[in-house]
C-alpha positions as CSV (number, residue, x, y, z in Angstrom):
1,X,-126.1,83.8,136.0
2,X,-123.7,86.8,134.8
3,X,-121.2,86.2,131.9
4,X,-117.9,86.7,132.7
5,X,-115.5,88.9,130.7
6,X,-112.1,86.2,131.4
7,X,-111.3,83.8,128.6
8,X,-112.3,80.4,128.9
9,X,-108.7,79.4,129.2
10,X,-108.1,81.9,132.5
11,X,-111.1,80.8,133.7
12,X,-110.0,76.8,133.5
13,X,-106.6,77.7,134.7
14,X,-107.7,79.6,138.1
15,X,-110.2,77.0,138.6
16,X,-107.5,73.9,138.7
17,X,-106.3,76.0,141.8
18,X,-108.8,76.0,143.4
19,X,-110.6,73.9,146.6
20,X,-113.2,72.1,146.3
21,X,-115.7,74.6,148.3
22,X,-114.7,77.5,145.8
23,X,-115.3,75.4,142.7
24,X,-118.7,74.9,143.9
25,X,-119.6,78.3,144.6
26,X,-117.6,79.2,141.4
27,X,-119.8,76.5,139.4
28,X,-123.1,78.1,140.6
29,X,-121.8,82.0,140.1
30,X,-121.8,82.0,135.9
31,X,-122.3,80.1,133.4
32,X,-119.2,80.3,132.0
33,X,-117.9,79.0,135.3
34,X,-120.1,76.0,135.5
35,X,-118.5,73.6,133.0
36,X,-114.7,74.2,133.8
37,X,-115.5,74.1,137.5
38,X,-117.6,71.4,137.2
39,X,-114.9,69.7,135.2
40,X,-112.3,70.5,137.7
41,X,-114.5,69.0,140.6
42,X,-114.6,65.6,138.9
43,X,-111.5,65.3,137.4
44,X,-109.7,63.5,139.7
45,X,-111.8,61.1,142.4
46,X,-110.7,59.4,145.0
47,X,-113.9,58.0,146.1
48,X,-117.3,56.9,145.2
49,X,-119.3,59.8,146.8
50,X,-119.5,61.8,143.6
51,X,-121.3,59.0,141.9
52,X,-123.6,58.6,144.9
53,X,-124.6,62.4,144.9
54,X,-126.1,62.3,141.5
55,X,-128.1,59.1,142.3
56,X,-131.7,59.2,144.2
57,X,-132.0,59.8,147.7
58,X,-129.7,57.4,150.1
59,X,-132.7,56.3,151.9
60,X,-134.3,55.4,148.7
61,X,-132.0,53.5,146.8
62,X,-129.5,51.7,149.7
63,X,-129.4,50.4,152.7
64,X,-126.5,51.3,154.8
65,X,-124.5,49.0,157.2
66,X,-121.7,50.1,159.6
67,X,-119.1,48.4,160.6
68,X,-116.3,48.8,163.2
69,X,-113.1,50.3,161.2
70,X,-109.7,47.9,161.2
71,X,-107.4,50.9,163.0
72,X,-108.7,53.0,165.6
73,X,-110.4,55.7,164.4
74,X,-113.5,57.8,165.6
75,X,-115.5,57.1,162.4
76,X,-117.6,54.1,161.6
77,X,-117.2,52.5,158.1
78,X,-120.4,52.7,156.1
79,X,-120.9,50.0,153.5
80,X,-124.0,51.0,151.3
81,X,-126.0,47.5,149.9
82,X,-128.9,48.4,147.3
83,X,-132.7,48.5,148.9
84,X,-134.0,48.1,145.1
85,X,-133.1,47.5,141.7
86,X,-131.1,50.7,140.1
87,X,-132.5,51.6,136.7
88,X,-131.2,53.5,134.2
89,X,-133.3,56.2,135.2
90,X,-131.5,56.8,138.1
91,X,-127.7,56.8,136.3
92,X,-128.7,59.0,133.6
93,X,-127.8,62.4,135.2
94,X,-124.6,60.8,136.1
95,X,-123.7,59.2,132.9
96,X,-124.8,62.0,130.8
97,X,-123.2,65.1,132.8
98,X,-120.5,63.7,134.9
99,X,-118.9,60.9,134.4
100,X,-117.2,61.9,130.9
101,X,-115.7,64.4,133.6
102,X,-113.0,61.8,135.4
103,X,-110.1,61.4,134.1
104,X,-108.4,60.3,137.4
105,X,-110.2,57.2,139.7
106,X,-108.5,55.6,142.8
107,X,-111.2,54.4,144.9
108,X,-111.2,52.3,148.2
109,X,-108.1,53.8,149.4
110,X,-107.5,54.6,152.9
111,X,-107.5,58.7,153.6
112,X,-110.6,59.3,156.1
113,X,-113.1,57.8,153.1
114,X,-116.4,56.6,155.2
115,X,-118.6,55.4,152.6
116,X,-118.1,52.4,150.6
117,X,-120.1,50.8,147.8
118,X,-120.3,46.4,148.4
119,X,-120.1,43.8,146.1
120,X,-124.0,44.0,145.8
121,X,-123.8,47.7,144.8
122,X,-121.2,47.3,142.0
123,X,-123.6,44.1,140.7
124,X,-126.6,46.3,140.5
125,X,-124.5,49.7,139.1
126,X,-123.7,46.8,136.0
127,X,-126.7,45.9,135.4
128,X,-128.2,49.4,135.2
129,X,-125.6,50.4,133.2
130,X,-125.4,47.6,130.6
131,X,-122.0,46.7,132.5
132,X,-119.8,47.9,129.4
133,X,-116.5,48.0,129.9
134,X,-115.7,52.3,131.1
135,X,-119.6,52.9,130.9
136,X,-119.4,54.8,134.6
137,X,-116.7,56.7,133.5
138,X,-115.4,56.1,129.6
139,X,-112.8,58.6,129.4
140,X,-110.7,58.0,132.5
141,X,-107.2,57.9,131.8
142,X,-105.4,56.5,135.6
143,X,-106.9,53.9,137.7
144,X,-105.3,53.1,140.7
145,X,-106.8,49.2,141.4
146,X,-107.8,49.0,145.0
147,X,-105.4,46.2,147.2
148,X,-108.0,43.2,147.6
149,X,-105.7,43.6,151.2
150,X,-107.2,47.0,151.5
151,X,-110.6,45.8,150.3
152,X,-110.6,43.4,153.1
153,X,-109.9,45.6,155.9
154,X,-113.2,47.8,154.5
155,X,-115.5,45.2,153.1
156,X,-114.5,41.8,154.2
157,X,-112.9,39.1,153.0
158,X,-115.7,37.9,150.5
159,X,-115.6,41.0,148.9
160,X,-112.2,40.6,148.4
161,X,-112.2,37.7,146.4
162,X,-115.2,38.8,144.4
163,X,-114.9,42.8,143.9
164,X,-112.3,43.0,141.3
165,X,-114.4,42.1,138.1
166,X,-116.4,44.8,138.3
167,X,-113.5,47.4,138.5
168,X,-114.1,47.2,134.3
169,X,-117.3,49.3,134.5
170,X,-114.7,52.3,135.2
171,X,-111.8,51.2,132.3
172,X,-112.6,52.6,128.8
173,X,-110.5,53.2,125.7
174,X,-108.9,56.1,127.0
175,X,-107.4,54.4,129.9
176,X,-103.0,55.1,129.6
177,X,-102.4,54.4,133.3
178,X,-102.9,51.6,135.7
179,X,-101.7,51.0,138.8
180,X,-102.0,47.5,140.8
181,X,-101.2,45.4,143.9
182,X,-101.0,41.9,143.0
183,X,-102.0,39.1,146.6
184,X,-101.2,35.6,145.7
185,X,-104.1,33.0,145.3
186,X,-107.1,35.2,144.2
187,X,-108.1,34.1,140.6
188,X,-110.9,36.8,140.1
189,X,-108.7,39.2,140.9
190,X,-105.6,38.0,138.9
191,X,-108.1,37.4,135.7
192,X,-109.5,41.4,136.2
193,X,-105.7,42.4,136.1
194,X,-104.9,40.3,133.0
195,X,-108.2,41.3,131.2
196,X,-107.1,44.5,131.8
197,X,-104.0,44.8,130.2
198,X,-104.7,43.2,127.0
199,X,-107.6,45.5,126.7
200,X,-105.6,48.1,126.5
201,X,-102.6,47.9,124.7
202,X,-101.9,51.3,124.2
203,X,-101.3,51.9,128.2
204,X,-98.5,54.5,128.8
205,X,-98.0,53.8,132.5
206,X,-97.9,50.8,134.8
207,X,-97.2,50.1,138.2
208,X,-97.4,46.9,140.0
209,X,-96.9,45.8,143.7
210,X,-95.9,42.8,145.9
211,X,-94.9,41.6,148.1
212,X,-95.2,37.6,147.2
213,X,-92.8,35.3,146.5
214,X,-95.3,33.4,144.8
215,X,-96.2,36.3,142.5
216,X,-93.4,36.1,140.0
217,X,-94.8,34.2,137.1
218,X,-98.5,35.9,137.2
219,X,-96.3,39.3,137.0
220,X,-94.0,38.1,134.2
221,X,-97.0,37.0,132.3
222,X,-98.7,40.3,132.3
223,X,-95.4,41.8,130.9
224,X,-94.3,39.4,128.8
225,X,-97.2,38.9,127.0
226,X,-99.0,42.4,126.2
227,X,-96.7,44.1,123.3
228,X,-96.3,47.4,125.0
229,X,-96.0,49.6,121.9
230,X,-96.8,52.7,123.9
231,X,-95.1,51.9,127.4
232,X,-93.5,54.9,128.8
233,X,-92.9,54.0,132.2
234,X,-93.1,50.8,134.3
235,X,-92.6,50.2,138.0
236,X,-92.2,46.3,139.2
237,X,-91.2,44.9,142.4
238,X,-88.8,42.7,140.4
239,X,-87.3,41.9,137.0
240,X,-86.9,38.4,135.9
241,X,-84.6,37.6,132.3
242,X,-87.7,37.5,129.9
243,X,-89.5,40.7,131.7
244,X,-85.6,42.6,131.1
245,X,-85.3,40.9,127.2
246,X,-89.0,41.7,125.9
247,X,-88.9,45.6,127.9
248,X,-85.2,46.0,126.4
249,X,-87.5,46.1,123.0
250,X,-90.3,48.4,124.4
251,X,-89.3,51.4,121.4
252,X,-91.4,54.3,123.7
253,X,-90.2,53.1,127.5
254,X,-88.1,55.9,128.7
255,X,-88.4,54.7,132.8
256,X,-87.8,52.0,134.0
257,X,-88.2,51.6,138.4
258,X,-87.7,48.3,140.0
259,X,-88.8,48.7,143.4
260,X,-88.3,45.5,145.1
261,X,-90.1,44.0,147.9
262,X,-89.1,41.0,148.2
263,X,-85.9,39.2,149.3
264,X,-85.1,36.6,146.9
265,X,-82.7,37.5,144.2
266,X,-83.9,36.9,140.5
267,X,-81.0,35.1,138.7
268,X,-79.4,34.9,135.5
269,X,-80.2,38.7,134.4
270,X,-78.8,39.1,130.8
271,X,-75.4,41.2,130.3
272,X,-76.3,43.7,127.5
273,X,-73.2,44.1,125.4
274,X,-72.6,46.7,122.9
275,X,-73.7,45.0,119.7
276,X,-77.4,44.5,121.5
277,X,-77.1,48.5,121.5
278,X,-77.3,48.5,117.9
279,X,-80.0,45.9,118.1
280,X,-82.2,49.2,119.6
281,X,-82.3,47.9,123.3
282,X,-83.4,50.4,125.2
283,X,-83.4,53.0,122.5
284,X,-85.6,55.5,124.5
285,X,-84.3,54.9,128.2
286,X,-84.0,58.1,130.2
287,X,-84.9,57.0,133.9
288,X,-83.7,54.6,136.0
289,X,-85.0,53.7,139.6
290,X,-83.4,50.8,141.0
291,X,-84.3,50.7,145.0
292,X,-84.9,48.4,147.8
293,X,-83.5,45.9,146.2
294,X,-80.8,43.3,147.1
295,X,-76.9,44.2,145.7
296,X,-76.9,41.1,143.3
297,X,-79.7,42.4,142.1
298,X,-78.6,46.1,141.6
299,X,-75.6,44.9,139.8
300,X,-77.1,42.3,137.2
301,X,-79.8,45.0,136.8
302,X,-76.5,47.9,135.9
303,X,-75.6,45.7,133.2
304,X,-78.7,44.8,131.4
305,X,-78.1,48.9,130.6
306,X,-76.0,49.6,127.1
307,X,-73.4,51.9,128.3
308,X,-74.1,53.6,125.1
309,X,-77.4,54.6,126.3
310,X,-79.4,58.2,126.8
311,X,-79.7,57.8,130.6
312,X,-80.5,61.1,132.4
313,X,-81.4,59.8,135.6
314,X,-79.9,56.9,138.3
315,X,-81.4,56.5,141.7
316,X,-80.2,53.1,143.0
317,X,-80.8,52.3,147.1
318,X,-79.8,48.2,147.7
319,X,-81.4,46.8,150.8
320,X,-78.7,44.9,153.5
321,X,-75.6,45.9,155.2
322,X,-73.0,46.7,152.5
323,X,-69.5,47.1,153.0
324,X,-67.1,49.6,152.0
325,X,-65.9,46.8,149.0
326,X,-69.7,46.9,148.1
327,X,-70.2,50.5,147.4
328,X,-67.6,50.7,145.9
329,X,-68.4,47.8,143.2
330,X,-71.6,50.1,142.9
331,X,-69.8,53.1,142.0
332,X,-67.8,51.2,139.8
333,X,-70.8,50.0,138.3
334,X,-72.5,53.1,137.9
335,X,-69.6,54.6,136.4
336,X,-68.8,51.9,134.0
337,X,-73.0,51.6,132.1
338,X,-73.9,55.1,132.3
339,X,-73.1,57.6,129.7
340,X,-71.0,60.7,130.8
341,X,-72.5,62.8,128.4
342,X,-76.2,62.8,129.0
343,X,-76.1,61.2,133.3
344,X,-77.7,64.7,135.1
345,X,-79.2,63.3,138.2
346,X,-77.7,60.6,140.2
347,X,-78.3,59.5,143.7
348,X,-76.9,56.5,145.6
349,X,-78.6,56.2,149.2
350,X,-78.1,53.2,151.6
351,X,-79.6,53.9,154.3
352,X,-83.3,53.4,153.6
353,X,-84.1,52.6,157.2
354,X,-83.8,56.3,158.6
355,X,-85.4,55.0,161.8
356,X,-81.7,53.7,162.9
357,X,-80.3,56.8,162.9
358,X,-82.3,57.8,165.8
359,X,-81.4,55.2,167.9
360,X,-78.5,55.7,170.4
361,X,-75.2,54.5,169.6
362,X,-72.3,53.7,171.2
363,X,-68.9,54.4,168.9
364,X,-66.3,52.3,168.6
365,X,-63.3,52.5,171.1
366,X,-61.3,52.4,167.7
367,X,-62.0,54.5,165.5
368,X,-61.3,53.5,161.8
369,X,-60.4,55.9,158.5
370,X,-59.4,53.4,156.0
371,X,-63.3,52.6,154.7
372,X,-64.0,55.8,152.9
373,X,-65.3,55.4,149.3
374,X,-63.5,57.3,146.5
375,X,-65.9,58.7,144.6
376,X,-63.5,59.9,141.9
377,X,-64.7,57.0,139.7
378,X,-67.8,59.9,138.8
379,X,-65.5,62.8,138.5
380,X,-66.1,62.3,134.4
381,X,-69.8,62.8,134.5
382,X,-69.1,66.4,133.7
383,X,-73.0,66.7,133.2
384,X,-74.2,66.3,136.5
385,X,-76.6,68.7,138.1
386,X,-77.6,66.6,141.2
387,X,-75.0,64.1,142.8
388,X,-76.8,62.6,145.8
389,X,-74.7,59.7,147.8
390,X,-76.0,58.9,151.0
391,X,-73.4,56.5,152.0
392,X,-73.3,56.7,156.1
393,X,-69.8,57.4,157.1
394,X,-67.9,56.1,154.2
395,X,-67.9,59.8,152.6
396,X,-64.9,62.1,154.6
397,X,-63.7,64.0,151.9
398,X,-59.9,65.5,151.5
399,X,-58.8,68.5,150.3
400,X,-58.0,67.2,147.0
401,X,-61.2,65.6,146.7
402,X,-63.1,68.3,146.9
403,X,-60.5,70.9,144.9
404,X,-61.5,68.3,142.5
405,X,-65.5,69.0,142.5
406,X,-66.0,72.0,140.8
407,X,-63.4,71.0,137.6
408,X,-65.3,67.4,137.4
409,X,-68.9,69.1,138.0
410,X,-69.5,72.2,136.6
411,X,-72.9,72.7,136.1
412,X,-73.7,71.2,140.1
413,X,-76.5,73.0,141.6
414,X,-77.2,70.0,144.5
415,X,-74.6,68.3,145.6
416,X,-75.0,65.6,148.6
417,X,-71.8,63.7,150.0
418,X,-72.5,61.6,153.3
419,X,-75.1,61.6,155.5
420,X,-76.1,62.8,158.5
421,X,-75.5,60.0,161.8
422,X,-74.3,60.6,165.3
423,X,-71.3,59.0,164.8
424,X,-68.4,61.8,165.1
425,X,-65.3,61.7,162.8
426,X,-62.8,64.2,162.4
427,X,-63.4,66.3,159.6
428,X,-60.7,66.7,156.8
429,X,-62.2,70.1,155.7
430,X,-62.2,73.4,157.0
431,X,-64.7,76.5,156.3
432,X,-62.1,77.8,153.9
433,X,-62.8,74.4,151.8
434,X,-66.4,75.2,151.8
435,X,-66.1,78.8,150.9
436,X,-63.7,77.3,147.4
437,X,-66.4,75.5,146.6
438,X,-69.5,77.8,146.7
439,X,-66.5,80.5,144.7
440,X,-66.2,77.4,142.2
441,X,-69.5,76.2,141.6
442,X,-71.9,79.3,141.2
443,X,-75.0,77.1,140.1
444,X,-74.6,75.4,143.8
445,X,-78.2,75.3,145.8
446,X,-78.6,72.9,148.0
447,X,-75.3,71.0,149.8
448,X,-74.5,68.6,152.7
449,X,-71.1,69.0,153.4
450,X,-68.8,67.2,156.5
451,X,-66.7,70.4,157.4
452,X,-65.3,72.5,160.4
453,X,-66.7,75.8,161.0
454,X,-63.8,76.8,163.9
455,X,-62.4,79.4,162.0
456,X,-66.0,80.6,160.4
457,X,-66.0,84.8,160.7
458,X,-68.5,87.4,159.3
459,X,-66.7,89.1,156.4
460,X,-68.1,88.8,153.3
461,X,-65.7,87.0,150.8
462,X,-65.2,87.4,147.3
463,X,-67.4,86.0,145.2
464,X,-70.2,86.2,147.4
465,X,-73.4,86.4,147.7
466,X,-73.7,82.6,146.5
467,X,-76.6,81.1,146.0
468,X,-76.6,78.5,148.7
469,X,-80.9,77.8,149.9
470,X,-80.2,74.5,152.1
471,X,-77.0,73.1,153.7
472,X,-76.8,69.8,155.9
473,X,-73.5,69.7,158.2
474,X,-74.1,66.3,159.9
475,X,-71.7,66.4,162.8
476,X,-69.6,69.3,161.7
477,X,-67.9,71.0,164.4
478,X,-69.3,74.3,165.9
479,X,-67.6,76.8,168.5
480,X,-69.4,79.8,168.1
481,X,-72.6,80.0,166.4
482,X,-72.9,83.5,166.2
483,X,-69.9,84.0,164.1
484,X,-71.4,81.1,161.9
485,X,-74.5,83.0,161.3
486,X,-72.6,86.3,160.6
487,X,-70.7,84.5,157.7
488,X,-74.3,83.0,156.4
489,X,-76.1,86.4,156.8
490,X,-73.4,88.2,155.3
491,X,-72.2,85.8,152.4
492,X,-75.3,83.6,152.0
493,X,-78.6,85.6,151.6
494,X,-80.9,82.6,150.2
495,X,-80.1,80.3,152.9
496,X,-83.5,79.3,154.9
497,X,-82.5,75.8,155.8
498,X,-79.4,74.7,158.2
499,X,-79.8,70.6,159.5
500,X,-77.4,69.5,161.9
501,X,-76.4,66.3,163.4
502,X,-79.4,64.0,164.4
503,X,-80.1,63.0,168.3
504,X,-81.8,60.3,170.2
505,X,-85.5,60.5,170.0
506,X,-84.6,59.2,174.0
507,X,-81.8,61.2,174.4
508,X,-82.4,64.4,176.8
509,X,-79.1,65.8,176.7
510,X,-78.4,66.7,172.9
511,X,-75.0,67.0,172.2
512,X,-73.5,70.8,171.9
513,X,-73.2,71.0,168.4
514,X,-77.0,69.9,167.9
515,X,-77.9,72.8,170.1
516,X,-75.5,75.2,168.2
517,X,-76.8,74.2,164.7
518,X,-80.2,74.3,166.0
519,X,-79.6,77.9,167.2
520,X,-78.1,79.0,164.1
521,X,-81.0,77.2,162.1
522,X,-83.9,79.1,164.4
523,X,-82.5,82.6,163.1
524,X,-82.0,81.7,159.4
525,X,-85.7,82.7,157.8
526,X,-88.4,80.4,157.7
527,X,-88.8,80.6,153.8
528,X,-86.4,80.7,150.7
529,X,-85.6,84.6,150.0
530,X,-87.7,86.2,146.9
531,X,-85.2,88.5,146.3
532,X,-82.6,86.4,144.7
């Protein structure tokens, strides 16, 4: 093999963007390609076929057994169970060459995978191996630990209860992420989980999921009792009092994500006051994620945040029907525990369900305009770059709202009000509105905006070009779509992206300002402009 003249630096960054065809041809080309292909190739793995391909032949070492797949699919799953004793013999290629290589496992998930190692397979692969904890692959740093509900669906339900323990032949020293599902009533599997974490106390990353009621304490446990030292981010489907008091402490967790699954709410949340501030709660606290959760929940959850805190980052989506009253508590909320002058990215969504939108709906024969949500509670986050509230139709802005945007936001380069439903209100806002805002806010990119385009022309204005990419108009009123897209052509040279109001997937007759939007949409070009 030839030597090549790039440095070995080049060579590793063209190969991590790369497919996994070219890396093999690149591994076999020069020497100097071999090891950063090679390492590129096993880096991150996603099955066990890697491992398989540096044992001995299939028909030599396993027997295979197929088995009809759960979903319909055209492919049979293959289930390999050993025909002989593996040696050490056999895993030394593999232990010596490749498996220092992963650094990324997250095997048995679905994806089109065909071949599956059983219960029997793992047993043997121990035994061959010495079954040390990592030996099969001692510097990985993320495991993603397969759902025993997924490992049912592939390999039964005795594997289920039994696979789990030998998931340690893959967790060595190195291991900073882990990512888990815990199903109620499987002791194997909940032991493997807490062995896990208190073998590693210096994990950066974890991320658990459930959807259990009965769940609660065996999750609590595994937070409650590991110190944490090193946590940097954590996602649970729930926070109970102790899990919020002893991760308030954590000195190095800078996001926190409570994505909730189930329905119940989790009482008695502590209220952080300012003196626990100076206590150090939450010291490094950046990111919050706060979704799919019930309102209760959302709130107690606001307030176990010092409002003296370094928050950069609030997503919050509660699960139910909420009233105007509701979002507006939120708001409130938000607006009271965050800090004004390090909040850069919020976003407030509420409908989750996006499927409903589709569906056809019949308006009310009276309409109503007294539920809108004043917003102006956030008007002193002066630091925002991305204000995101998808709030249904309690966002119709006035012209004093939004004369108010640019002075309260400055530095907005996405900026989201509403959302985009069939219902049709009047708007409050005009093109001139719109065109004061993109003069006002030069950093603007990306916008959804309620407005009407009637009096839209194709003169350029001053100010212009802005740098508007994407725009969402929901339901705003359009007459003549040509003169729309001679304004956006002529004043908006970035803009790729126009999405108008949503139809029924069973509606056949779209309304006329779905077809005008679309039309104006079709013409726009199909990528972001390279000029700008």
């Amino acid at each position: 093999m030839n030597r090549s003249p790039f440095a070995p630096e080049v060579i590793r960054n063209v190969c991590d963007h790369m497919d996994d065809p070219t890396l093999l041809s690149m591994a076999l080309t020069s020497k100097d390609f071999l090891e950063p292909a090679l390492d590129t190739l096993w880096r991150d793995l996603t099955s066990f076929k890697p491992l398989l391909s540096c044992l001995p032949d299939i028909n030599d070492l396993w027997i295979m057994e197929e088995f009809e797949p759960p979903i319909e699919t055209q492919d049979l799953i293959e289930v390999l169970y050993p025909r002989r004793a593996i040696t050490q013999k056999d895993l030394g290629r593999y232990l010596a060459f490749y498996a220092p290589r992963i650094r990324r496992f997250r095997p048995y998930i679905h994806g089109g995978i065909k071949i599956n190692l059983s219960v029997e397979a793992l047993q043997a692969l121990q035994l061959a191996s010495g079954g040390k904890p990592g030996v099969l692959s001692p510097l990985l740093r993320e495991f993603c630990w397969p759902s025993p509900d997924v490992v049912s669906t592939l390999l039964g339900e005795d594997a289920k209860r039994q696979l789990s323990p030998y998931m340690s032949l893959f967790l060595g020293d190195a291991l900073t992420t882990i990512m888990f599902d815990v199903p109620p009533e499987l002791p194997l599997h909940a032991g493997s989980l807490d062995q896990a974490l208190n073998r590693h106390p210096r994990l950066k990353r974890i991320a658990i999921t459930s959807k259990s009621e009965m769940d609660r304490v065996f999750i609590e446990k595994c937070i409650t009792s590991s110190p944490l030292e090193y946590l940097e981010r954590i996602s649970v489907p729930f926070v109970t009092a102790p899990m919020i008091q002893h991760l308030a402490l954590r000195p190095q967790l800078n996001n926190l994500e409570v994505l909730g699954e189930s329905t119940t709410d989790i009482p008695s949340l502590p209220t952080i006051t300012g003196s626990a501030t100076i206590n150090g709660f939450f010291p490094n606290l950046r990111s919050i994620t706060i979704s799919r959760t019930s309102l209760s929940t959302l709130q107690d959850l606001l307030r176990c945040i010092p409002s003296a805190n370094g928050i950069t980052d609030v997503i919050c989506g509660p699960t139910g029907k909420l009233t105007t009253s509701d979002i507006q508590g939120v708001i409130k909320a938000i607006s009271a525990r965050c800090n004004p002058s390090t909040l850069t990215n919020l976003e407030f969504s509420i409908d989750s369900k996006r499927g409903s939108v589709y569906a056809v709906v019949e308006e009310p024969l009276e309409g109503n305009t007294s539920s809108d949500v004043d917003i102006s509670p956030l008007f002193g986050f002066g630091e925002l770059r991305n204000l995101n509230l998808c709030l249904g139709d309690t966002i119709c802005l006035t012209p004093t709202e939004i004369s108010a945007i640019p002075v309260a936001f400055p530095k907005i380069r996405t900026l989201a009000l509403g959302s985009n439903t069939r219902e049709f209100r009047p708007p409050r806002l005009d093109h001139t509105h719109f065109i004061s805002l993109l003069q006002s806010c030069p950093s603007l990119t990306e916008l959804r905006l309620f407005f009407d385009t009637t009096g839209m022309i194709g003169e350029v204005v001053p100010g212009a070009p802005f740098q508007l990419a994407t725009l969402e108009v929901g339901n705003s009123p359009i007459y003549s779509p040509s003169r729309v897209l001679s304004f956006m052509k002529a004043n908006l040279p970035s803009l790729y992206y126009v999405d108008g109001p949503m139809v029924g997937l069973h509606n056949h007759n779209p309304p006329i300002f779905y077809r005008r939007w679309r039309w104006v949409n079709e013409q726009l070009p199909a990528e972001p402009s390279t000029s700008s």
